[in-house]
Legacy VTK file of the C-alpha trace (Angstrom):
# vtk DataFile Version 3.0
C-alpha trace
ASCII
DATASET POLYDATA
POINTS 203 float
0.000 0.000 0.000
1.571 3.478 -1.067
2.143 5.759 2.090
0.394 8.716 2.513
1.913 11.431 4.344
0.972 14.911 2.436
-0.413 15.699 -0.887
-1.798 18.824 -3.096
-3.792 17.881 -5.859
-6.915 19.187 -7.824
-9.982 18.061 -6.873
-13.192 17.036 -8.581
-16.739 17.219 -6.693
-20.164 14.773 -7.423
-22.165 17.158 -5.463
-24.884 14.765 -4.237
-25.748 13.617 -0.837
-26.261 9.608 0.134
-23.847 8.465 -2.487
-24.155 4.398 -1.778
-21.529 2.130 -2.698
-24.020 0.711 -5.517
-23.827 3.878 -6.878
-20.380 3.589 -6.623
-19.170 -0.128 -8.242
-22.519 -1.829 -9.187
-23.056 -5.269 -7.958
-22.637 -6.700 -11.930
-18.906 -6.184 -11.344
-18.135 -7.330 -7.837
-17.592 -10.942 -9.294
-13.642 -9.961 -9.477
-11.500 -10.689 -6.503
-8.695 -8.545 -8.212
-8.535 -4.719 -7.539
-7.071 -4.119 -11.092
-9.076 -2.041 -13.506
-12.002 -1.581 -11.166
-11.203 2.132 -11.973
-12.332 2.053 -14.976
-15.965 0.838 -13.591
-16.130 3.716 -10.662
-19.789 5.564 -11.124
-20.326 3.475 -14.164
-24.516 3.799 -14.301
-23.728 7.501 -13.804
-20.284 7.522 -15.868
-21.279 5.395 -19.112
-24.384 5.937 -21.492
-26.370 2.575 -22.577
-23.988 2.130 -25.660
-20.817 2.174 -23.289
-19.922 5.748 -24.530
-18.677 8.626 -21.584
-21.229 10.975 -20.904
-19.114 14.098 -21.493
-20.968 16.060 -18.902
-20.209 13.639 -15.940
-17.161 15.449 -13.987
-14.696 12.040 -13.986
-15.093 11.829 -18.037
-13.649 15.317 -18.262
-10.012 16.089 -18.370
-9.740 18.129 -14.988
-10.578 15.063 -13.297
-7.591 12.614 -15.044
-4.877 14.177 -12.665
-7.411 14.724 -9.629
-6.361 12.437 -6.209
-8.984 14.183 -4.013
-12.735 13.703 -4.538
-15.261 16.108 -3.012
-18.918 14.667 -2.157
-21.963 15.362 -0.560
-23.354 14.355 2.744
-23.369 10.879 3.609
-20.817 9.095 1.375
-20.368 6.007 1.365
-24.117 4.068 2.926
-24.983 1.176 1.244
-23.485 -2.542 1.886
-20.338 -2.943 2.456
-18.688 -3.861 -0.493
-14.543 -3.381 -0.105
-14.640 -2.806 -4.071
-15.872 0.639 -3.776
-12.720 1.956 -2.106
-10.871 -0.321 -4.694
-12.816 1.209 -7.342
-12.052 5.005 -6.093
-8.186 4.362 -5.542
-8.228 2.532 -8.986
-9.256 5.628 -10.602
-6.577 7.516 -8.663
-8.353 9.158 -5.674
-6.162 9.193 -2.311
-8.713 11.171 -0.479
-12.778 11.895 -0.032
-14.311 14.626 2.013
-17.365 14.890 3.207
-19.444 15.428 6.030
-20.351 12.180 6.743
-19.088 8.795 5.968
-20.939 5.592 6.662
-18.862 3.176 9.175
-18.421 0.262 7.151
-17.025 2.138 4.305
-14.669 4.576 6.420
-13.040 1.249 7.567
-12.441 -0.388 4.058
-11.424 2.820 2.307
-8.994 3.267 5.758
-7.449 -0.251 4.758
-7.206 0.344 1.425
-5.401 3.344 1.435
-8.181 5.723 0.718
-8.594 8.483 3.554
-12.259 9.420 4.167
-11.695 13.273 5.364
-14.725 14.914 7.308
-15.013 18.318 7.341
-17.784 20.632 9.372
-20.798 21.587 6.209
-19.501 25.090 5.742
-16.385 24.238 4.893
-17.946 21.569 2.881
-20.281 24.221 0.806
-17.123 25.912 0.418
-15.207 23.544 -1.317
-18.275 22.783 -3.720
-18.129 26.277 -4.616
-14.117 26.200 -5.435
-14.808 23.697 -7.411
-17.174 25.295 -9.823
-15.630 28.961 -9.657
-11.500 27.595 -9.741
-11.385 23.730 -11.571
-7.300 24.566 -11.247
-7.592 25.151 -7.349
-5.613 23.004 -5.181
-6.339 21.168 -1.905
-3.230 20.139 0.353
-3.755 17.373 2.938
-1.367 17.066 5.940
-2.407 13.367 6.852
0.413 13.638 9.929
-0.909 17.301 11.240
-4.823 15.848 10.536
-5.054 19.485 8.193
-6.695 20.325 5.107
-5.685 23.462 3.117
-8.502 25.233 1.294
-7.234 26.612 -2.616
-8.286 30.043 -0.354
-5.367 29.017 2.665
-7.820 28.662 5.050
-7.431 25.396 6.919
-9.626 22.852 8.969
-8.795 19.856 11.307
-10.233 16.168 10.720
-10.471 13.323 12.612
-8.800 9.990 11.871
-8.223 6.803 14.649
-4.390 6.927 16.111
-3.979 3.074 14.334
-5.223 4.080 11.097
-3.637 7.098 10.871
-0.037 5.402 11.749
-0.931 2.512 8.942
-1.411 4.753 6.273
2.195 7.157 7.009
3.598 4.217 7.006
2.148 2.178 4.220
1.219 -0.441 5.564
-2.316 -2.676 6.150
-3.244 -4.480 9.137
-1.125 -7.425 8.488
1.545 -5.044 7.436
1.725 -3.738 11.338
1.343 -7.238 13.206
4.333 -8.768 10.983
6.461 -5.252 11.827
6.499 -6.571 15.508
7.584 -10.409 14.177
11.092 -9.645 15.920
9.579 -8.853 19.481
6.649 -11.249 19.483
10.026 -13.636 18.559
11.962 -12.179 21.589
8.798 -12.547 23.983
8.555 -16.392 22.908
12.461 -16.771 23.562
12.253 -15.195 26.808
8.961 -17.388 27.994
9.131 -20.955 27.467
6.079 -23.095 27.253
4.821 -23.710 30.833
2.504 -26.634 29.322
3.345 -29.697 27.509
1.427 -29.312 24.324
2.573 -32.632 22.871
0.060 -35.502 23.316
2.800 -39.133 25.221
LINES 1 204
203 0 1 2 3 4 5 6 7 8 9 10 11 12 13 14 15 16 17 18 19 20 21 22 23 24 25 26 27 28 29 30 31 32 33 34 35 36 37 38 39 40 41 42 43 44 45 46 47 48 49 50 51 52 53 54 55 56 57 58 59 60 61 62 63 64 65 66 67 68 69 70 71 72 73 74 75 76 77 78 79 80 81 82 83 84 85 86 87 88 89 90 91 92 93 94 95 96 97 98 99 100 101 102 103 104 105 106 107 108 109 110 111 112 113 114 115 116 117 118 119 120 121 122 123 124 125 126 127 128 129 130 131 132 133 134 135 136 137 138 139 140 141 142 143 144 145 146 147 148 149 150 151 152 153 154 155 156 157 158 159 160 161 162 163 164 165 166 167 168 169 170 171 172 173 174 175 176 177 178 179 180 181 182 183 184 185 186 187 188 189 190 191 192 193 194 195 196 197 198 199 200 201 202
């Protein structure tokens, strides 16, 4: 899993609240076990016309979103079942980030483990951002994942939340496993030092 430590990037914004996972990667592709080219299939009912062809007025088909890493989204991102391929999808496509006011539990945890970070912000700042967006496509956002801070293209900047463990997976690149095989050489000590106190094997 790349690191993530700070990054400025343009940003694209899907200005709609309750944004479900289905609406995200739709069931018809979640047969794959593979994260590779799911990024191609992110908003895909929303992305594609019937024939397969973009629809050039959806914001990921145009060319300010090809270089974007930080996706701006209404209220509620994220509700729905809890499909890990929806986080696949997103990073897929390129996306590091979302923020949004709200993010449903189930898919703050699988983005967090997939190296996506979920970033909630208060629904001013929010309103804000949705209005950068449409007034300055060539603003940039800056995210300090290590200082918890998000710099507005205006300067101003706001705090978010993130859990101490997830926060110190994704500086350091790594996933769950990732962390419990980092402390292989003292769980190794701990067994040296403590013999078994039990006979396990069966006379």
């Amino acid at each position: 899993m790349e690191a993530f430590t700070k990054i400025s990037s343009t940003f694209v914004a899907i200005p709609v609240n309750d944004i479900d996972t289905d609406q995200m990667i739709p069931a018809r592709f979640l047969k794959v076990t593979d994260k590779a080219g799911l990024g191609k299939n992110l908003f895909f009912d929303w992305r594609y016309q019937e024939d397969g062809s973009p629809r050039p007025d959806f914001i990921l088909n145009q060319p300010r979103a090809q270089k974007a890493k930080i996706l701006v989204a209404g209220d509620n991102f994220g509700c729905g079942s809890s499909r890990e391929h929806a986080p696949w999808a997103l990073v897929g496509f390129g996306f590091r980030a979302v923020i949004s006011t709200k993010f449903a539990d189930i898919f703050r945890n699988n983005a967090l483990k997939n190296g996506l970070l979920p970033v909630q912000v208060d629904a001013d700042s929010l309103q804000e951002l949705l209005r950068a967006a449409e007034e300055n496509p060539q603003g940039l956002l800056t995210i300090d994942l290590a200082a918890q801070k998000l710099t507005l293209p205006n300067g101003r900047s706001v705090t978010f939340p993130i859990d101490a463990f997830s926060k110190t997976c994704l500086l350091e690149g790594i996933d769950q496993l990732g962390y419990l095989l980092k402390h292989v050489p003292l769980v190794e000590a701990y067994e040296a030092a403590h013999l078994p106190q039990v006979s396990t094997l069966i006379s």
